[in-house]
C-alpha positions as CSV (number, residue, x, y, z in Angstrom):
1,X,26.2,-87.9,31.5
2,X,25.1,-86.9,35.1
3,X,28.0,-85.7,37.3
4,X,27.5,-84.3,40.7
5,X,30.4,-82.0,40.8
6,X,29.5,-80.3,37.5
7,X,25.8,-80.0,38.4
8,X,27.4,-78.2,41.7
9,X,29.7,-75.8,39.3
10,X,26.8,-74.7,37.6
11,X,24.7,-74.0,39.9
12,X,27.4,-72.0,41.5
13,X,27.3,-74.3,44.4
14,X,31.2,-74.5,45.8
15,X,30.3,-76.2,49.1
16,X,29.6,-77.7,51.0
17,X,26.9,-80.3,50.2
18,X,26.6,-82.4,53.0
19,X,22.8,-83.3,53.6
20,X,21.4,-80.2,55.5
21,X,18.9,-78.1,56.1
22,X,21.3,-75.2,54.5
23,X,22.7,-77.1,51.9
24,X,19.0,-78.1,50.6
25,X,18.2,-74.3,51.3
26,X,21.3,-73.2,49.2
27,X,20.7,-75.6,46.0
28,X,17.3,-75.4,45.8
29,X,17.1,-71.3,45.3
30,X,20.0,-71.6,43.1
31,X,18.6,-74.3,41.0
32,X,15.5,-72.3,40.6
33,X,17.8,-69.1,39.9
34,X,20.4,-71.0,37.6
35,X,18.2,-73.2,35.6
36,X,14.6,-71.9,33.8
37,X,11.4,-73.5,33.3
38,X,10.5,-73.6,29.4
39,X,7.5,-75.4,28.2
40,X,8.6,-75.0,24.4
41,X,9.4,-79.0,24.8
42,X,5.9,-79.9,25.9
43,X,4.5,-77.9,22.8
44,X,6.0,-80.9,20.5
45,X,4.6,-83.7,22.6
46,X,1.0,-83.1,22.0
47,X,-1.4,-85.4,24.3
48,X,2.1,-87.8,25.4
49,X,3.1,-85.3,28.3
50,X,3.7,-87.3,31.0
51,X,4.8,-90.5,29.2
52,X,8.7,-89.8,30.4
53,X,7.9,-89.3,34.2
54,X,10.7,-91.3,34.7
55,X,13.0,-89.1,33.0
56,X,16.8,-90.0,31.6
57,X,19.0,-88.0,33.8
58,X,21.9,-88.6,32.0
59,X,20.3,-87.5,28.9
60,X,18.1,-84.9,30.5
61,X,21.6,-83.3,32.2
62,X,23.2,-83.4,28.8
63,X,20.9,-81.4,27.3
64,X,19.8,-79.3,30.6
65,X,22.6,-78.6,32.8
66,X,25.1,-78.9,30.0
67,X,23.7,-77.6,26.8
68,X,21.7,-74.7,29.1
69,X,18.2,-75.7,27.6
70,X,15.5,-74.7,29.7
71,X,13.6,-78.0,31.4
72,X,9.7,-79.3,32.6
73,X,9.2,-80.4,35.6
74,X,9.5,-83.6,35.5
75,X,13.3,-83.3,34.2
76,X,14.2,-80.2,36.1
77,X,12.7,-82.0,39.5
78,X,14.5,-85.5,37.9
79,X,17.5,-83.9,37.8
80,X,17.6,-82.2,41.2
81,X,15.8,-85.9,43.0
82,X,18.6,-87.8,41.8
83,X,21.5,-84.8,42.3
84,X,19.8,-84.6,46.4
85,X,19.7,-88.7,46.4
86,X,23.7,-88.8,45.1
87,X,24.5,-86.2,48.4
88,X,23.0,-88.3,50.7
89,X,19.5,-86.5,51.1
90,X,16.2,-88.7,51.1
91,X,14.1,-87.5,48.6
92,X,10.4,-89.0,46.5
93,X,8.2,-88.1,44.4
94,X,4.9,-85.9,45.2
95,X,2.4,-84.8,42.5
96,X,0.0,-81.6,42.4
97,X,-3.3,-80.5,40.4
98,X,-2.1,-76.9,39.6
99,X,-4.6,-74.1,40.6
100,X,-6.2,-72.7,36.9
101,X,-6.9,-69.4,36.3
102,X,-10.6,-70.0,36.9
103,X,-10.4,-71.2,40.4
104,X,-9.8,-75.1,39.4
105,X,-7.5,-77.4,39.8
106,X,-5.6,-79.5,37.3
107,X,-5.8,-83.6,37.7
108,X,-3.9,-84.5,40.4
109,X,-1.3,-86.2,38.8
110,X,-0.7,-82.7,36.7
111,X,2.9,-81.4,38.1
112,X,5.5,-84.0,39.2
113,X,7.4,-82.7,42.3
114,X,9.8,-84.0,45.2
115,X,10.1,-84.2,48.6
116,X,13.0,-84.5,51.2
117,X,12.7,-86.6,54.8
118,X,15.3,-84.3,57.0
119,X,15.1,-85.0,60.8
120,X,11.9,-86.1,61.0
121,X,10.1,-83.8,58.6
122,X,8.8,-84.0,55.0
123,X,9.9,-80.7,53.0
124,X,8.4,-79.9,50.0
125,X,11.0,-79.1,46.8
126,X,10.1,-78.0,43.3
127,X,12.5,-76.4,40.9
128,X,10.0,-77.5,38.2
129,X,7.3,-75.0,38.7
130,X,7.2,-71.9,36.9
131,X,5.5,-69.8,39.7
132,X,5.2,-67.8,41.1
133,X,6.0,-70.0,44.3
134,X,8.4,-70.9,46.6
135,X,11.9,-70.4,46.2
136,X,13.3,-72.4,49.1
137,X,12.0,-76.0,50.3
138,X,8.6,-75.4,52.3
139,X,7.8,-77.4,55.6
140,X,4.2,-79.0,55.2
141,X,2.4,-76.5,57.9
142,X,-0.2,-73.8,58.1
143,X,2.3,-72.1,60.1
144,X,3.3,-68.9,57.7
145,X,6.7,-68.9,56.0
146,X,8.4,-65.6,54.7
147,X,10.2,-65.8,51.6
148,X,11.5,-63.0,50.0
149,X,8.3,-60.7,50.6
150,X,5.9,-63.5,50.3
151,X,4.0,-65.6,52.9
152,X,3.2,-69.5,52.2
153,X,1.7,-71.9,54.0
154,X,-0.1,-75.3,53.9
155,X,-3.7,-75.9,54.5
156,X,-5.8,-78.8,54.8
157,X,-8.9,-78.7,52.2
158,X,-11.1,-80.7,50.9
159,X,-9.0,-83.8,51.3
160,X,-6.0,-82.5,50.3
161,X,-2.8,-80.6,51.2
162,X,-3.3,-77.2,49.6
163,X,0.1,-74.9,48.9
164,X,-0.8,-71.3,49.8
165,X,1.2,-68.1,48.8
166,X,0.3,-64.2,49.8
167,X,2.5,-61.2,48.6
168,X,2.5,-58.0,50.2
169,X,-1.0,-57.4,49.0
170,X,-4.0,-59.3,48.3
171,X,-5.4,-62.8,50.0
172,X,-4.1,-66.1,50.1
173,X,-4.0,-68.0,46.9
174,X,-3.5,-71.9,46.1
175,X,-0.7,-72.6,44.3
176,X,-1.1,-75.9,44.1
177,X,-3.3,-79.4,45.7
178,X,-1.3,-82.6,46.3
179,X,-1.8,-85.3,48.9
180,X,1.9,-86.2,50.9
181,X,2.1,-89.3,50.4
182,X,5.0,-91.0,48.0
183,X,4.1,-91.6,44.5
184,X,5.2,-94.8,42.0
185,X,6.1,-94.0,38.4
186,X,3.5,-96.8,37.2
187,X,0.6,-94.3,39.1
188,X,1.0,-92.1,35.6
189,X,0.6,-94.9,33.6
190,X,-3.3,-95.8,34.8
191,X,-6.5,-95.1,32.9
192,X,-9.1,-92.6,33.7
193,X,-6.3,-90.5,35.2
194,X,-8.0,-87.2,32.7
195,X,-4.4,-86.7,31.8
196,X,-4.9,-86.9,28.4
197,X,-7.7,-84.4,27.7
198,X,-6.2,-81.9,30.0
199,X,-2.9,-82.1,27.8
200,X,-5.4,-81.8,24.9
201,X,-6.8,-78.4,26.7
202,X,-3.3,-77.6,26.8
203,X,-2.0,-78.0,23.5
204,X,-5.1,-76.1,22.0
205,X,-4.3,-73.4,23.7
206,X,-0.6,-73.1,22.6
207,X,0.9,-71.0,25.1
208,X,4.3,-71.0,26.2
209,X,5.4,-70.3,29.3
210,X,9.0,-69.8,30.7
211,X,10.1,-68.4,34.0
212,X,13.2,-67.9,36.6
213,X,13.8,-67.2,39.6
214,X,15.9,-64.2,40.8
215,X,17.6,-62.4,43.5
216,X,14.7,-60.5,44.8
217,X,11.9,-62.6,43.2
218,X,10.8,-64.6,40.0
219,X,10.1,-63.5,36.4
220,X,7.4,-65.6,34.4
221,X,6.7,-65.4,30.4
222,X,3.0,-66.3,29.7
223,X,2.7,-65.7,26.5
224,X,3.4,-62.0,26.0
225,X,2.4,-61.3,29.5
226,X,4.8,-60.8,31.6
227,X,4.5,-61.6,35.3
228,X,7.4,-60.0,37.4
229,X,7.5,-60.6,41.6
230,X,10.1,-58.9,43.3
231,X,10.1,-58.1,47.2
232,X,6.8,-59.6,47.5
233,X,5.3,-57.2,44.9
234,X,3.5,-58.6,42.0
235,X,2.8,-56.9,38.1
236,X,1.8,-57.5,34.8
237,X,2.6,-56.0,31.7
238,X,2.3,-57.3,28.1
239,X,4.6,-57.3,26.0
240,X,3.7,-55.4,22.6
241,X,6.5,-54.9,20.7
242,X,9.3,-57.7,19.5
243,X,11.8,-56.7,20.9
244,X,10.5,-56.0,24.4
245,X,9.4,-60.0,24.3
246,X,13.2,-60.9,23.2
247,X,14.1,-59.2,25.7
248,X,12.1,-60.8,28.6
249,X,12.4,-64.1,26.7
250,X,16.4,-63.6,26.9
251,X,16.4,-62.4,30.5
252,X,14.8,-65.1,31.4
253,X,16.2,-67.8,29.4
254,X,19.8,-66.6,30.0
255,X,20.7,-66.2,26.2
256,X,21.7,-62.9,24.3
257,X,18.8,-61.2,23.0
């Protein structure tokens, strides 16, 4: 069952949680840090992945914040709309086309997000993403904003709201499209959305992916590929041998290997 005060204990979260700019700062880095992305729950749902949009937060906290299961998106940013909406924050829900590996973008309707209205201003907050991204809520600028070695910012393009991140080296690159406006449950239950044949392109491919945020950075699980940023500094390395991928997998999971 959802309770505030124990989603606050484990995210190491003391106080205090009045509806700030710090507080939002504070919960959403140590949500990310606390709590891991693991899509080894969409691999049973085959083409049905976004028919829980709406998720069960009491169940979803259960087996999430309580039972230390990784989470998607859509329960992990669930979870941390409805923990923001019981501190007094007002918070919605935003949705993104994910940039692919070959330049492309996802449907629009592809990653389920949030957002927080604070003194005028529309900040951007994802815990659900598995990176590598922002780690603190992001204002909706193309002003540049330095987390932890990295640069975002957000650009207009093509019709949309683009999130860009740059580390130390290299050129901008999307993280992610979305259009900032609020979006309805029911939106995700409309045809020609090309949810289902992505999910198909998805489950073919079989891939997990898991990820974490940490101090200095984030750590993402593709596969055996690991993906390590720390200080703005981004490498590679796959992972050969078994116990080198229970390792990561355990690092990032937060289990014994």
């Amino acid at each position: 069952m959802f309770d505030v005060d124990r989603y606050l204990s484990v995210l190491g979260h003391p106080g205090p949680a009045e509806p700030t700019w710090d507080t939002l700062r504070r919960l959403h880095r140590r949500h990310l840090i606390t709590i891991p992305y693991d899509s080894a729950l969409n691999a049973t749902r085959g083409t049905a992945l976004w028919a829980d949009v709406d998720v069960d937060v009491d169940a979803a906290f259960d087996s999430v914040v309580t039972g230390g299961r990784g989470g998607v998106c859509t329960e992990l940013n669930g979870l941390f709309r409805t923990l923001l909406t019981r501190l007094g924050f007002d918070t919605g829900v935003l949705a993104a086309g994910i940039r692919q590996l070959d330049g492309s973008f996802g449907p629009d309707l592809e990653h389920l997000f949030g957002y927080v209205r604070l003194d005028g201003e529309l900040l951007l907050t994802d815990v659900g993403f598995v990176g590598p991204s922002y780690v603190e809520p992001l204002r909706i600028t193309e002003q540049v904003q330095h987390q932890y070695g990295n640069d975002f910012r957000v650009v207009e393009r093509d019709g949309y709201h683009v999130v860009q991140r740059r580390g130390r080296a290299g050129d901008w690159q999307a993280v992610y499209r979305f259009h900032p406006r609020p979006r309805d449950f029911a939106e995700w239950r409309g045809p020609g959305l090309g949810l289902e044949e992505f999910a198909r392109r998805l489950a073919s491919a079989g891939t997990l992916v898991r990820g974490r945020a940490f101090e200095r950075g984030q750590k993402i699980l593709i596969g055996r590929r690991l993906l390590t940023v720390e200080d703005g500094h981004d490498t590679i390395r796959g992972l050969v041998t078994q116990s080198d991928y229970d390792a990561a997998l355990a690092d990032i999971l937060g289990r014994p290997a």
